[in-house]
C-alpha positions in Angstrom: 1.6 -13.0 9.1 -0.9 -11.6 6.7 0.0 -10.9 2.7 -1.4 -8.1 0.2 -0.8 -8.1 -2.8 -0.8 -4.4 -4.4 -0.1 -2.1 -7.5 0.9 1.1 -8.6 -0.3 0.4 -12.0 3.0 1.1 -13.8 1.9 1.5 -17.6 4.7 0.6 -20.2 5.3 -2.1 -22.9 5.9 -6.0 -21.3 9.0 -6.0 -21.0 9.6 -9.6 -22.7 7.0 -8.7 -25.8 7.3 -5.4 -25.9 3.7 -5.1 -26.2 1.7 -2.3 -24.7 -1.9 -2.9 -23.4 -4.2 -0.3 -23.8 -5.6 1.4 -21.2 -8.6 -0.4 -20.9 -6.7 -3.3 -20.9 -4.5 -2.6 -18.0 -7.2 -1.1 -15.5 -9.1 -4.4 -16.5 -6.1 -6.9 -15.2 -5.4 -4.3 -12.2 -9.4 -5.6 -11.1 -9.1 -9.4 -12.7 -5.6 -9.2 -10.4 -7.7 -8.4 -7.2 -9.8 -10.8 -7.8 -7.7 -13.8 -8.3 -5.7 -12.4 -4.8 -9.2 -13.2 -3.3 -10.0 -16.2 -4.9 -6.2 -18.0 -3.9 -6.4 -16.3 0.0 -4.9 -13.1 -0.1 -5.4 -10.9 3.1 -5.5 -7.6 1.0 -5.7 -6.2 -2.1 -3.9 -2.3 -2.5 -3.8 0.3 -4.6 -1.4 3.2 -5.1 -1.8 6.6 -6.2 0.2 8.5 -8.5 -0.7 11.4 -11.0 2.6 11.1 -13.2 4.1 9.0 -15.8 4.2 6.2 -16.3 1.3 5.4 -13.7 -2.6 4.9 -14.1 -3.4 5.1 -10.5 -4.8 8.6 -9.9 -8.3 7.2 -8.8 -8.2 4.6 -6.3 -11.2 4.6 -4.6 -12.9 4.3 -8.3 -10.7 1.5 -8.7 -11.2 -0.2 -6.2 -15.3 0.2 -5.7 -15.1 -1.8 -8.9 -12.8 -4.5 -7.2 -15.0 -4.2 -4.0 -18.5 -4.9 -6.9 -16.2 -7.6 -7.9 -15.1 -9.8 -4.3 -16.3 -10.1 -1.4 -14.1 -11.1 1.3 -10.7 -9.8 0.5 -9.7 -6.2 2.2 -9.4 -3.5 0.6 -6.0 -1.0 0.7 -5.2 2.8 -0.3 -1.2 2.1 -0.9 -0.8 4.9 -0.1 -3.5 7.6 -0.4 -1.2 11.2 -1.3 -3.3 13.3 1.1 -0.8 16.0 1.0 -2.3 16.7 -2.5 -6.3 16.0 -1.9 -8.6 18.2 -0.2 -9.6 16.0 2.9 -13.5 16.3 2.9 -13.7 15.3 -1.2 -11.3 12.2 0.3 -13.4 11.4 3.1 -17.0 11.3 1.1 -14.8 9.2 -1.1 -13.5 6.8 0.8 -16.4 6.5 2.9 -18.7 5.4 0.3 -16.1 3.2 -0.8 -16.3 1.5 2.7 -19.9 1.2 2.5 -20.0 -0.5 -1.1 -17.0 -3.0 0.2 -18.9 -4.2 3.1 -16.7 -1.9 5.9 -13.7 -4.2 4.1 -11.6 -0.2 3.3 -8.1 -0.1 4.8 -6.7 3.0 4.4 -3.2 3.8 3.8 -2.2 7.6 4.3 1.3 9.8 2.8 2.7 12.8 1.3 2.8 10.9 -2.0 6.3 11.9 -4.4 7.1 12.6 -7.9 8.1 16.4 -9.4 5.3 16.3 -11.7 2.4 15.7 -9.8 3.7 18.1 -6.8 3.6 21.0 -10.1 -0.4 19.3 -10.9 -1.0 20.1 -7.5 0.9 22.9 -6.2 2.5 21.3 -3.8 6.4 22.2 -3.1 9.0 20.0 -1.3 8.5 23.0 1.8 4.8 22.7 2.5 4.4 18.9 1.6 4.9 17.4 4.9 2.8 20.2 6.6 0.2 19.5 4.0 0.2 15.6 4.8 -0.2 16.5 8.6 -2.9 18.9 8.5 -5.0 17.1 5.9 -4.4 13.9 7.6 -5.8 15.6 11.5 -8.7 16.7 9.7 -9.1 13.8 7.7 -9.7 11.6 10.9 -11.3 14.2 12.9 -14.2 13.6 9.5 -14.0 10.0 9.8 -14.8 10.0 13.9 -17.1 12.8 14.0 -20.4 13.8 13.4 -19.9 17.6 13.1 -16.6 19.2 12.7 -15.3 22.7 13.4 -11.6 23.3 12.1 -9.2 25.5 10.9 -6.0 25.3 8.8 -3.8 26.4 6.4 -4.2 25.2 3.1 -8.3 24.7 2.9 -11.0 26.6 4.0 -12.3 26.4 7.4 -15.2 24.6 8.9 -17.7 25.5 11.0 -20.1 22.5 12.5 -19.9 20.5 8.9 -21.0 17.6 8.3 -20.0 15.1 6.1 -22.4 12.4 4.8 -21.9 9.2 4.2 -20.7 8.5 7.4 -18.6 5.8 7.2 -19.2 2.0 7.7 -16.3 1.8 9.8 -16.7 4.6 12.6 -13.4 4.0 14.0 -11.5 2.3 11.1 -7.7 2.5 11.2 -5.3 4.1 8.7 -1.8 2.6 8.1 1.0 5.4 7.4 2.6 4.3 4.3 6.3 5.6 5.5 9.6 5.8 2.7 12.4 7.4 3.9 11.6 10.2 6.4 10.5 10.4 10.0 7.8 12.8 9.6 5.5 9.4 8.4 6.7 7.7 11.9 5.7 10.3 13.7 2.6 11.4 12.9 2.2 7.4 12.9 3.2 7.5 16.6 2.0 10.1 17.6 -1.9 9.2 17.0 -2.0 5.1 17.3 -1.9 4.3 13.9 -0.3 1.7 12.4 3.1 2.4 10.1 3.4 0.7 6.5 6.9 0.7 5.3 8.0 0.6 1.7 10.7 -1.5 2.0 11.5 -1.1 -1.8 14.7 1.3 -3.0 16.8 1.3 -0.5 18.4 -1.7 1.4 16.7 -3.0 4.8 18.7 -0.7 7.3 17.6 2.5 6.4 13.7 0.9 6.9 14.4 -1.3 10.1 15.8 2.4 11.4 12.5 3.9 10.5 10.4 1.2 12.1 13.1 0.9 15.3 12.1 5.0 15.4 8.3 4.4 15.0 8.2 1.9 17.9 10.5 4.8 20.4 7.8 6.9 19.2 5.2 5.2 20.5 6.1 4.4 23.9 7.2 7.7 23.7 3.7 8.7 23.6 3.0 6.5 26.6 1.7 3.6 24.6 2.2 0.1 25.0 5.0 -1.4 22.8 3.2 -4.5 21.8 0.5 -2.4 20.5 2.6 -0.9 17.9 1.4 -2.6 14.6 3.5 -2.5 11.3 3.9 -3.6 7.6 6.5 -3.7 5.2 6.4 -3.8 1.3 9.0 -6.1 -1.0 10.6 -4.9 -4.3 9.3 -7.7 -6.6 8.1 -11.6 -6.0 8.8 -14.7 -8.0 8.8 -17.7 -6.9 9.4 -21.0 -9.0 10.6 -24.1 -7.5 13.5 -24.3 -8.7 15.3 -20.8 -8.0 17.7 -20.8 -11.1 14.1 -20.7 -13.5 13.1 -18.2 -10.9 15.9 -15.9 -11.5 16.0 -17.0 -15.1 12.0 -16.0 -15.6 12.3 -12.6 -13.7 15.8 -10.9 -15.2 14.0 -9.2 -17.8 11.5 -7.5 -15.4 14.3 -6.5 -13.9 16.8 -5.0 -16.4 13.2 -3.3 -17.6 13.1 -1.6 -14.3 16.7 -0.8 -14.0 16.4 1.0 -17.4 13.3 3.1 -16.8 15.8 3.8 -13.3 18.7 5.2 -15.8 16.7 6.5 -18.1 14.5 9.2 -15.4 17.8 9.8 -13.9 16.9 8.4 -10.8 20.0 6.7 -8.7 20.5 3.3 -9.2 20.9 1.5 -6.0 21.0 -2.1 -6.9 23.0 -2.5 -10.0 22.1 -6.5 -11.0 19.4 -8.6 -10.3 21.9 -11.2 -8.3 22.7 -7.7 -6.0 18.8 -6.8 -5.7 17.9 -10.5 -4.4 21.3 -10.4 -2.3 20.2 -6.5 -0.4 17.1 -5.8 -1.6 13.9 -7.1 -0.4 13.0 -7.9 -3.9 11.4 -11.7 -3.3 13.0 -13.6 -6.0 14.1 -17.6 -5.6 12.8 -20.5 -4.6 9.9 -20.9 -1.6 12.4 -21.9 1.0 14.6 -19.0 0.0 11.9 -16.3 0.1 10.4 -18.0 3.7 14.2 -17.3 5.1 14.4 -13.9 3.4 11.1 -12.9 5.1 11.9 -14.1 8.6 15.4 -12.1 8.5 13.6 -9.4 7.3 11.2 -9.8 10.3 13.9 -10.0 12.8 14.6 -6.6 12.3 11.2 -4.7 11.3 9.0 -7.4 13.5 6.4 -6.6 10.6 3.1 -8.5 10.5 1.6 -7.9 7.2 3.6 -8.5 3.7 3.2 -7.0 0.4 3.9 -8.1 -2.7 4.0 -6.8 -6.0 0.7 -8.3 -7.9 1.5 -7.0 -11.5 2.5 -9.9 -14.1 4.5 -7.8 -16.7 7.2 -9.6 -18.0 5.3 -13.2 -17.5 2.5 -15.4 -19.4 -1.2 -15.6 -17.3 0.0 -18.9 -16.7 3.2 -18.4 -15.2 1.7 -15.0 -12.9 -1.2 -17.5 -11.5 1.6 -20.4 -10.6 3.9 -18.1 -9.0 1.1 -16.6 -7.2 -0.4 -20.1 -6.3 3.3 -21.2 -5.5 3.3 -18.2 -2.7 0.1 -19.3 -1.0 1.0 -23.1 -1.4 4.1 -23.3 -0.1 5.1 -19.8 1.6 2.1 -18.2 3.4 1.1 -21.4 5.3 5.0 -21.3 6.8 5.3 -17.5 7.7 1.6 -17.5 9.0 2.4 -20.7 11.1 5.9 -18.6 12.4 5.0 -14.9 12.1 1.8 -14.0 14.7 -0.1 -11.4 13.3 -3.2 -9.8 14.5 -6.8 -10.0 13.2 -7.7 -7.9 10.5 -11.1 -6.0 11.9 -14.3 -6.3 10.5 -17.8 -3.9 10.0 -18.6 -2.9 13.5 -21.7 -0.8 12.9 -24.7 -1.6 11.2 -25.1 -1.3 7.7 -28.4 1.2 8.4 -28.8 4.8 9.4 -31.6 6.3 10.5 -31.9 9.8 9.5 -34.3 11.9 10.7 -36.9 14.7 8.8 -35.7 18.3 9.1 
């Protein structure tokens, strides 16, 4: 198995202190985060994308070109990239010179993105967002693999032999489909090879393990190989102490934070405690023993092969984020990678020159 670990860069007071960081301050730890994931053995570092309260995501490739100036080893993730809201050929030149200035280390996640306010930012309305998504995701990787594009579409001008410069480190890199709680993610996922991503987060595990049992009918419907289907799967919070008690002890605040900012949105509430979000969710909260069995139940039913986990240390001292971190490569990744096969991530398969000739 491989782990990320990943952010939306929430923005709100700690919920033990009730301090709030500035700004600066938090886009600074988002970066100083990535680079202690490398530095302990993480597989990937990710990044969300929101353009709403209470998140600072909405510029992840700027993000993470700082994080990629910053490591040099760890790879790099769009969790998840809102295409459905960005014009395609400003996201390509974007995320192509971001896998150039990470070495070819970009992994790019794709969705439709959520949240009322940034759909009225954007224009977007709950009738044309999964069309959006599609079409600026079939263009977006028709940009990635070609040299010179002709296309047309509904929701952006058309192209006529355009190119798009840089071209990317990774000429045939593949994009993950972040996938929540509808099938149009699984099967544009499906339909072109790609690998899915699924949230895992909100909901409990069956409505996700149905999603991924879908993806993988999907693909052989398509006439590929099952075996080839690749998938990921997101948790809804890690902590790990040794002793589980001071592990549930350590993380109820974080919770009951969470579960608050849930009533107050009006958002519905799904898991009502912490005891009932360890007990259905996949939040990853106990002991290392306890999260290795969580993990490989989970994996019975999703087969996933990559792990997220929330990177954020709100809620905890620098000292007690790094040990629970440390904790998780210690004592749980050696055991899932040992018991969970997982593929290769790829590396740069082009050279890092192009020769361009004189008009």
């Amino acid at each position: 198995m491989k782990f990320l670990a990943m952010t939306l860069i929430p923005y709100a007071p700690d919920p033990v202190t009730g301090v709030q960081p500035s700004t600066n301050e938090r886009l600074r730890a988002v970066v100083d985060n990535a680079v202690m994931a490398e530095e302990l053995g993480f597989d990937g570092y990710g990044v969300g994308e929101r353009h709403e309260r209470p998140f600072l995501s909405s510029s992840p490739p700027v993000i993470l070109s700082h994080i990629a100036a910053r490591t040099s080893t760890i790879r790099l993730f769009t969790t998840v990239t809102t295409l459905s809201l960005l014009d395609p050929v400003r996201a390509f030149e974007d995320y192509s010179t971001l896998d150039h200035l990470s070495g070819g280390r970009l992994e790019l996640m794709i969705g439709k993105g959520n949240g009322a306010a940034q759909a009225q930012l954007f224009h977007v309305t709950t009738e044309d967002q999964w069309e959006r998504n599609r079409e600026s995701y079939e263009l977006f990787r028709r940009l990635w693999r070609e040299d010179k594009v002709t296309w047309s579409g509904k929701f952006r001008p058309s192209l006529d032999e355009a190119e798009t410069w840089p071209r990317p480190l990774q000429q045939a890199g593949r994009i993950w489909h972040g996938s929540a709680t509808s099938e149009a993610s699984v099967e544009l996922a499906a339909k072109w090879g790609d690998p899915l991503f699924s949230a895992n987060v909100t909901n409990p595990i069956e409505l996700y393990a149905a999603l991924v049992r879908h993806y993988r009918e999907r693909w052989v419907h398509y006439g590929r190989d099952p075996k080839d289907a690749f998938v990921g799967a997101g948790s809804a919070g890690y902590y790990a102490a040794k002793d589980s008690q001071d592990a549930i002890k350590t993380y109820r605040p974080m919770f009951d934070a969470r579960l608050a900012a849930f009533k107050r949105s009006g958002m519905p509430v799904v898991f009502h405690s912490l005891e009932d979000a360890i007990e259905r969710s996949s939040a990853l909260i106990g002991s290392p023993q306890q999260i290795i069995e969580k993990v490989q139940r989970y994996h019975e039913q999703m087969g996933h092969e990559v792990l997220s986990i929330n990177s954020d240390n709100a809620g905890l001292t620098p000292a007690q984020h790094r040990a629970s971190l440390e904790l998780f490569q210690s004592d749980v990744a050696p055991v899932l990678r040992n018991t969970i096969p997982s593929r290769p991530f790829p590396v740069a398969s082009v050279s890092l020159t192009t020769t361009v000739s004189s008009p």
